[in-house]
ZAMAR-458251 format. One record per residue: z, x, y of N, C-alpha, C, O in turn; residue number from 0. Coordinates in steps of 0.05 Angstrom, whole numbers. Example, Ala and Ser with C-alpha at 12.3 -4.5 7.8 and 13.67 -1.06 7.14 Angstrom:
   n.zz   n.xx   n.yy  ca.zz  ca.xx  ca.yy   c.zz   c.xx   c.yy   o.zz   o.xx   o.yy num
    156    264   -114    156    246    -90    156    264    -66    169    285    -66   0
    142    257    -45    143    273    -21    157    258      1    161    268     23   1
END
This chain:
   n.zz   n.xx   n.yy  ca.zz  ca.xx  ca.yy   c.zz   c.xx   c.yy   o.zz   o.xx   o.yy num
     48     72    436     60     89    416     42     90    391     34     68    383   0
     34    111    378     21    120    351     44    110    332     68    114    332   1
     27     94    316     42     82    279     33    117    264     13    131    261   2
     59    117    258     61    138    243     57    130    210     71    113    199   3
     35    146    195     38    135    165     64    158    144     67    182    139   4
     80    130    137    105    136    118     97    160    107    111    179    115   5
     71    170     86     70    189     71     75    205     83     84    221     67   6
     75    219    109     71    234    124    105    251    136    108    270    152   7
    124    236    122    155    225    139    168    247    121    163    251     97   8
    188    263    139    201    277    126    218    253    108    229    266     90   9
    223    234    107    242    220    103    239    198     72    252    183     58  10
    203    213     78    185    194     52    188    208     25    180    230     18  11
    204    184      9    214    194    -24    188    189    -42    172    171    -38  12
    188    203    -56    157    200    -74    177    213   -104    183    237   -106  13
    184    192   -123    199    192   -147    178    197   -166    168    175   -168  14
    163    214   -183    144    220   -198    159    211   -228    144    205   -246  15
    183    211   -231    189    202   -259    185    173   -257    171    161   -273  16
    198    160   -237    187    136   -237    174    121   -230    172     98   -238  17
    156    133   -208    139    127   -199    143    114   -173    124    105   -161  18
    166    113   -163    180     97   -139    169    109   -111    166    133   -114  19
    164    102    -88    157    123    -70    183    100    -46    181     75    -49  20
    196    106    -31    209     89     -8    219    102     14    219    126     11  21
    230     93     38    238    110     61    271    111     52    287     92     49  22
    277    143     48    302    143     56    322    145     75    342    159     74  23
    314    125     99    338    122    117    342    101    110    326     85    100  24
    378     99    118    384     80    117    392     56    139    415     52    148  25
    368     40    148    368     25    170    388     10    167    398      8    145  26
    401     -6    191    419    -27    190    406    -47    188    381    -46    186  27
    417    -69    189    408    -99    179    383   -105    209    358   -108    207  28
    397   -104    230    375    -98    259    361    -86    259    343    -94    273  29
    356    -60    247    334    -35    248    309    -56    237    292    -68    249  30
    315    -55    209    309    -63    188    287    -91    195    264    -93    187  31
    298   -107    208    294   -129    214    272   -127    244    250   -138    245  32
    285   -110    265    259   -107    279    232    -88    278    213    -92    293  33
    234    -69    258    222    -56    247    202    -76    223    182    -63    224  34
    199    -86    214    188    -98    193    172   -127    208    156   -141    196  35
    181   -132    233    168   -162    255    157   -137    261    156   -129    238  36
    149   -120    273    136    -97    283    115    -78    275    115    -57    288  37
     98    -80    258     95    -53    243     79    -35    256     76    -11    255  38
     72    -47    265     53    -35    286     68    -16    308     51    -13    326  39
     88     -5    314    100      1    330    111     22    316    113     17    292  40
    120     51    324    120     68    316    147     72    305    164     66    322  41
    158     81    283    183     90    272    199    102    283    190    124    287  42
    221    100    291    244    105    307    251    131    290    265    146    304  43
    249    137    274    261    152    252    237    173    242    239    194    229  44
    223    165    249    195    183    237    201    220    241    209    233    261  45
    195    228    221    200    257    232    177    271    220    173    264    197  46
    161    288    228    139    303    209    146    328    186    161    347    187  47
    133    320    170    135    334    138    128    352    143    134    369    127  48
    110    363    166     85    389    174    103    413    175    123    415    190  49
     97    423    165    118    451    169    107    465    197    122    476    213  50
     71    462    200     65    468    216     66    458    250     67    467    272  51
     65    440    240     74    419    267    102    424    285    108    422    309  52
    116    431    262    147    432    278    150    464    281    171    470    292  53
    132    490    274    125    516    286    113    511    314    123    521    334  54
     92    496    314     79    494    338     94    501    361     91    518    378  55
    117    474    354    133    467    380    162    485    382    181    479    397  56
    162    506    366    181    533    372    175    547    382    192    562    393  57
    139    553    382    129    572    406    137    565    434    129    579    453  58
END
């Protein structure tokens, strides 16, 4: 499986007033927990920001 990079994540918050950037899903305590022993392993949740990417796959 491809590691998906966060910036990339429909799901990735980027706060410019405060400067905060974090994932907004909200994992459970298990997600959370095997996700983070893992990182290397690709995001269960990952979705792409690409506008073009998700046209592709409507053709």
């Amino acid at each position: 499986m491809a590691y998906h990079e966060c910036e990339f994540c429909t799901f990735f918050v980027s706060d410019e007033e405060s400067g905060e950037e974090y994932c907004s899903v909200n994992f459970d305590e298990d997600d959370l927990a095997r996700f983070l022993s893992n990182p290397s392993d690709s995001c269960p949740y990952f979705r792409s920001d690409d506008e073009y990417e998700i046209v592709k796959h409507q053709n």
